[in-house]
N, C-alpha and C positions, 0 to 999 in steps of 0.2 A: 074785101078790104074793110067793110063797113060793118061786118062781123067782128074783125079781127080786131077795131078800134073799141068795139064796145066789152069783150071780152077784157082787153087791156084795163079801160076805165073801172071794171068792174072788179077786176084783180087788185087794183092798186084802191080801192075803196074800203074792200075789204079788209085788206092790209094795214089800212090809218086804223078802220074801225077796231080790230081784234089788238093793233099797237096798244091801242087809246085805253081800252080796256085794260089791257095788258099791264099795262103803266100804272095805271091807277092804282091796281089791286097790288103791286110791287112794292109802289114807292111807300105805301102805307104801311106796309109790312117790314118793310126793312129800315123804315124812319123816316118821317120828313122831311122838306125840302129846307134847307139852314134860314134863319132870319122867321122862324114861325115863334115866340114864344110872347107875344104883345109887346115885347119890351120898349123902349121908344127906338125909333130908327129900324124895328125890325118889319116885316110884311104882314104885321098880324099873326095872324092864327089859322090852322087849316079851316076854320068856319069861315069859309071863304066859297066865292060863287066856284063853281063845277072842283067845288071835295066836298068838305063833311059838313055842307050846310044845312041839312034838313030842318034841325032846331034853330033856335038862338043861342049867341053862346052863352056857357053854365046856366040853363036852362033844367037839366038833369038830374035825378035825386040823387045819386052819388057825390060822393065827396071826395077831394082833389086837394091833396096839401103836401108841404115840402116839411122837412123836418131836418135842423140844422143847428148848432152851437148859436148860443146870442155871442160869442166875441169868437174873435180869432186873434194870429200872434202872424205878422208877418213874415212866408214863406214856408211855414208849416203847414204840413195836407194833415185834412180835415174830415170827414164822412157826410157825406149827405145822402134824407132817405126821402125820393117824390112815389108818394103811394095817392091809390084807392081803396075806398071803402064804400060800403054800401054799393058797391057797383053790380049788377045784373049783366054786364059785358062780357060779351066771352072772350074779346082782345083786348089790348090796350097798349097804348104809346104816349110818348111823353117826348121834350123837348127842352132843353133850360141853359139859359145862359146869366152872369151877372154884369150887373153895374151900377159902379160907383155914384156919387152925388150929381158930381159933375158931366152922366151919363156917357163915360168913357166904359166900354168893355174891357172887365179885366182877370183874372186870375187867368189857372188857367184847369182842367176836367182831367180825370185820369178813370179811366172803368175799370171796372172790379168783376169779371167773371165775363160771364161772352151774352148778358143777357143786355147788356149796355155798350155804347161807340160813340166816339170823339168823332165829331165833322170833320173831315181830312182836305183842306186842298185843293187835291187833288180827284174828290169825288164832282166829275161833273152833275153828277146828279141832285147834287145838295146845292151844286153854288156859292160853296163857300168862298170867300175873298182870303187870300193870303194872310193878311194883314190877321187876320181872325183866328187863326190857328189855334186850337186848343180850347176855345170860349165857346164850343155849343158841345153840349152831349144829349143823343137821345137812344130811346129803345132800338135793340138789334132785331134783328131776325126772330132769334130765339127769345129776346125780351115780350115779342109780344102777348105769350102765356101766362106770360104775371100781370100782379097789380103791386106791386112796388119792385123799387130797382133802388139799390145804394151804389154810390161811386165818392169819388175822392175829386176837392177841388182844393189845391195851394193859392192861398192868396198871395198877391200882388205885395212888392218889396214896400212902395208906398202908394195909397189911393184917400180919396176924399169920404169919410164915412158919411152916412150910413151904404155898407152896399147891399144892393137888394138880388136878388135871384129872382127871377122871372120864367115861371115854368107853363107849360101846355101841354095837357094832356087830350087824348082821343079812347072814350070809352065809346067801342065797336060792338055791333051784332054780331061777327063774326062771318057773315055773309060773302065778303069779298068785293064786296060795292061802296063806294063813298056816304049813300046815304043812310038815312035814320042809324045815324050817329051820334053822341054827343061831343062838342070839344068844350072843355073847362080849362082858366088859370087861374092861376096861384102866384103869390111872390110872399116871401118870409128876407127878413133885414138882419145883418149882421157889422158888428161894430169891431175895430179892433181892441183888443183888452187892453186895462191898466197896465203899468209896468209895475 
Protein backbone atom coordinates (compact mmCIF):
# COMPACT_ATOMS: atom_id res chain seq x y z
CA UNK A 1 0.00 0.00 0.00
CA UNK A 2 2.67 2.23 0.94
CA UNK A 3 4.42 1.58 -2.52
CA UNK A 4 1.35 2.19 -4.10
CA UNK A 5 0.89 5.79 -2.45
CA UNK A 6 4.18 6.83 -3.35
CA UNK A 7 4.12 5.82 -6.93
CA UNK A 8 0.63 7.82 -7.12
CA UNK A 9 2.28 11.09 -5.45
CA UNK A 10 5.01 10.63 -7.86
CA UNK A 11 2.82 10.35 -10.90
CA UNK A 12 0.75 13.22 -10.16
CA UNK A 13 4.15 15.40 -9.58
CA UNK A 14 5.30 14.61 -12.47
CA UNK A 15 2.34 15.47 -14.18
CA UNK A 16 1.91 19.50 -12.53
CA UNK A 17 5.71 19.52 -13.37
CA UNK A 18 5.75 18.53 -17.38
CA UNK A 19 1.80 20.64 -17.21
CA UNK A 20 3.91 23.66 -15.85
CA UNK A 21 6.40 23.32 -18.47
CA UNK A 22 4.12 22.61 -20.81
CA UNK A 23 2.25 25.73 -20.43
CA UNK A 24 4.71 27.89 -20.29
CA UNK A 25 6.29 27.19 -23.53
CA UNK A 26 2.57 27.16 -25.10
CA UNK A 27 1.14 30.05 -23.85
CA UNK A 28 4.14 32.09 -25.01
CA UNK A 29 4.00 30.88 -28.30
CA UNK A 30 0.52 31.22 -29.22
CA UNK A 31 0.21 34.70 -27.22
CA UNK A 32 -0.21 36.06 -23.98
CA UNK A 33 -2.35 36.06 -21.29
CA UNK A 34 -5.00 39.28 -22.12
CA UNK A 35 -4.46 42.54 -19.80
CA UNK A 36 -0.21 42.26 -20.49
CA UNK A 37 0.41 45.44 -22.54
CA UNK A 38 1.37 48.17 -19.29
CA UNK A 39 -1.57 50.08 -20.11
CA UNK A 40 -3.21 51.41 -16.93
CA UNK A 41 -5.69 48.73 -15.39
CA UNK A 42 -3.79 46.11 -17.32
CA UNK A 43 -1.41 43.21 -15.36
CA UNK A 44 1.57 44.69 -16.52
CA UNK A 45 3.78 43.00 -18.83
CA UNK A 46 5.07 39.36 -19.11
CA UNK A 47 8.40 40.83 -17.15
CA UNK A 48 6.74 39.48 -14.48
CA UNK A 49 7.80 36.98 -11.53
CA UNK A 50 7.78 33.12 -13.04
CA UNK A 51 7.70 34.35 -17.19
CA UNK A 52 10.06 36.53 -18.88
CA UNK A 53 11.80 38.07 -16.00
CA UNK A 54 15.44 37.43 -16.44
CA UNK A 55 16.05 41.25 -17.34
CA UNK A 56 14.50 44.39 -16.49
CA UNK A 57 12.01 45.50 -18.58
CA UNK A 58 13.42 47.43 -22.06
CA UNK A 59 16.48 46.67 -20.79
CA UNK A 60 17.48 45.04 -24.40
CA UNK A 61 19.25 46.70 -27.47
CA UNK A 62 16.55 46.13 -29.81
CA UNK A 63 14.08 48.27 -30.48
CA UNK A 64 10.17 47.97 -30.05
CA UNK A 65 7.88 50.57 -31.66
CA UNK A 66 4.27 50.88 -33.08
CA UNK A 67 3.76 52.60 -36.27
CA UNK A 68 0.37 54.26 -36.85
CA UNK A 69 -1.50 57.43 -38.69
CA UNK A 70 -1.18 60.85 -36.18
CA UNK A 71 -5.22 61.29 -36.81
CA UNK A 72 -7.99 59.09 -37.59
CA UNK A 73 -11.76 59.83 -38.87
CA UNK A 74 -14.24 58.05 -36.79
CA UNK A 75 -15.31 54.35 -37.54
CA UNK A 76 -12.98 53.95 -40.29
CA UNK A 77 -10.20 50.94 -39.95
CA UNK A 78 -6.88 51.99 -40.12
CA UNK A 79 -3.42 49.84 -40.33
CA UNK A 80 -1.27 49.42 -37.74
CA UNK A 81 2.49 48.10 -37.97
CA UNK A 82 4.29 46.94 -34.06
CA UNK A 83 7.73 45.91 -35.30
CA UNK A 84 11.41 45.06 -34.14
CA UNK A 85 14.50 45.94 -35.06
CA UNK A 86 17.74 45.35 -34.16
CA UNK A 87 16.69 42.28 -32.54
CA UNK A 88 19.08 39.04 -32.21
CA UNK A 89 15.71 37.00 -31.17
CA UNK A 90 14.84 34.29 -32.81
CA UNK A 91 10.92 34.70 -31.74
CA UNK A 92 8.98 37.21 -30.92
CA UNK A 93 5.51 38.42 -29.63
CA UNK A 94 3.67 41.38 -29.00
CA UNK A 95 0.42 42.47 -27.29
CA UNK A 96 -1.51 45.85 -27.73
CA UNK A 97 -4.43 47.43 -26.88
CA UNK A 98 -5.84 51.32 -26.90
CA UNK A 99 -7.03 54.05 -24.67
CA UNK A 100 -8.59 56.96 -24.68
CA UNK A 101 -7.82 60.08 -22.38
CA UNK A 102 -10.15 59.21 -20.07
CA UNK A 103 -8.48 55.60 -19.91
CA UNK A 104 -11.72 53.89 -21.21
CA UNK A 105 -10.68 50.99 -23.69
CA UNK A 106 -11.74 51.44 -27.02
CA UNK A 107 -11.85 50.82 -30.64
CA UNK A 108 -11.84 47.74 -31.61
CA UNK A 109 -8.53 45.03 -33.57
CA UNK A 110 -9.32 43.20 -36.79
CA UNK A 111 -5.87 40.78 -38.18
CA UNK A 112 -4.65 40.67 -41.23
CA UNK A 113 -3.22 37.11 -42.26
CA UNK A 114 -2.94 34.26 -39.56
CA UNK A 115 0.44 35.71 -38.10
CA UNK A 116 -1.85 37.85 -35.72
CA UNK A 117 -5.41 37.21 -33.18
CA UNK A 118 -7.97 39.14 -31.51
CA UNK A 119 -8.34 37.98 -27.57
CA UNK A 120 -11.67 36.05 -27.95
CA UNK A 121 -13.92 35.60 -24.79
CA UNK A 122 -14.08 32.80 -25.02
CA UNK A 123 -10.37 31.90 -24.85
CA UNK A 124 -9.88 30.73 -21.19
CA UNK A 125 -6.55 30.92 -21.53
CA UNK A 126 -6.18 34.57 -22.16
CA UNK A 127 -8.97 35.60 -19.65
CA UNK A 128 -10.30 37.96 -21.38
CA UNK A 129 -13.61 39.81 -19.90
CA UNK A 130 -16.46 40.01 -22.23
CA UNK A 131 -16.81 43.39 -21.81
CA UNK A 132 -13.43 43.58 -23.80
CA UNK A 133 -14.18 42.02 -26.90
CA UNK A 134 -12.21 43.17 -29.73
CA UNK A 135 -9.56 45.56 -27.69
CA UNK A 136 -6.42 43.18 -27.42
CA UNK A 137 -4.62 41.73 -30.31
CA UNK A 138 -1.44 39.79 -30.26
CA UNK A 139 0.93 37.36 -32.07
CA UNK A 140 -0.43 33.88 -33.18
CA UNK A 141 1.23 30.83 -33.38
CA UNK A 142 2.66 31.36 -36.73
CA UNK A 143 3.34 35.14 -35.68
CA UNK A 144 6.06 34.23 -33.79
CA UNK A 145 8.70 33.94 -36.73
CA UNK A 146 8.35 37.53 -37.45
CA UNK A 147 9.30 40.81 -36.11
CA UNK A 148 6.67 42.89 -37.17
CA UNK A 149 2.83 42.16 -37.63
CA UNK A 150 0.32 44.82 -39.14
CA UNK A 151 -3.47 44.47 -38.54
CA UNK A 152 -6.28 46.94 -38.68
CA UNK A 153 -7.97 48.82 -35.64
CA UNK A 154 -11.60 50.91 -36.34
CA UNK A 155 -11.83 53.51 -34.03
CA UNK A 156 -14.44 54.29 -31.77
CA UNK A 157 -17.79 56.40 -32.99
CA UNK A 158 -16.72 58.89 -30.23
CA UNK A 159 -13.77 58.96 -27.55
CA UNK A 160 -11.80 61.55 -25.51
CA UNK A 161 -8.40 62.32 -27.47
CA UNK A 162 -5.51 61.75 -27.38
CA UNK A 163 -5.88 57.80 -27.63
CA UNK A 164 -2.80 56.14 -27.08
CA UNK A 165 -1.89 52.33 -27.95
CA UNK A 166 0.02 50.48 -25.63
CA UNK A 167 2.00 47.66 -26.89
CA UNK A 168 4.35 44.81 -25.39
CA UNK A 169 6.46 43.01 -26.98
CA UNK A 170 8.76 39.60 -26.07
CA UNK A 171 11.97 39.29 -27.85
CA UNK A 172 12.85 35.43 -27.29
CA UNK A 173 15.94 33.02 -27.40
CA UNK A 174 14.02 30.79 -29.00
CA UNK A 175 14.81 28.14 -26.48
CA UNK A 176 11.29 27.27 -25.32
CA UNK A 177 11.77 28.52 -21.66
CA UNK A 178 10.61 31.88 -20.16
CA UNK A 179 14.06 33.10 -19.40
CA UNK A 180 16.86 35.27 -20.63
CA UNK A 181 14.23 37.01 -22.51
CA UNK A 182 13.62 40.46 -23.28
CA UNK A 183 10.09 42.08 -22.73
CA UNK A 184 9.97 45.96 -24.20
CA UNK A 185 6.86 48.66 -24.41
CA UNK A 186 5.86 51.15 -26.60
CA UNK A 187 2.79 53.37 -27.00
CA UNK A 188 2.39 55.82 -30.09
CA UNK A 189 -0.93 58.62 -29.70
CA UNK A 190 -3.48 59.24 -32.10
CA UNK A 191 -5.86 62.15 -32.47
CA UNK A 192 -9.03 62.31 -34.48
CA UNK A 193 -8.62 64.67 -37.60
CA UNK A 194 -10.08 67.93 -38.60
CA UNK A 195 -13.23 68.01 -40.32
Amino acid sequence: MRILKKSIVCVILHAAFYGLITNTVLAWSSGPPAYRTDAAGDNGTCNAEGCHNSYSLNSGSASFSITAPTAYTAGKALKIKVAFSNSNGKKHGFEMTALDADGNRVGTFKKIGNTTQVISPGDSARGLNKADKGKYIEQSTKGVKKKSWVFKWTPPSSATDPITFYAAGCEADGKGMADNDYVYTTTADISASNP
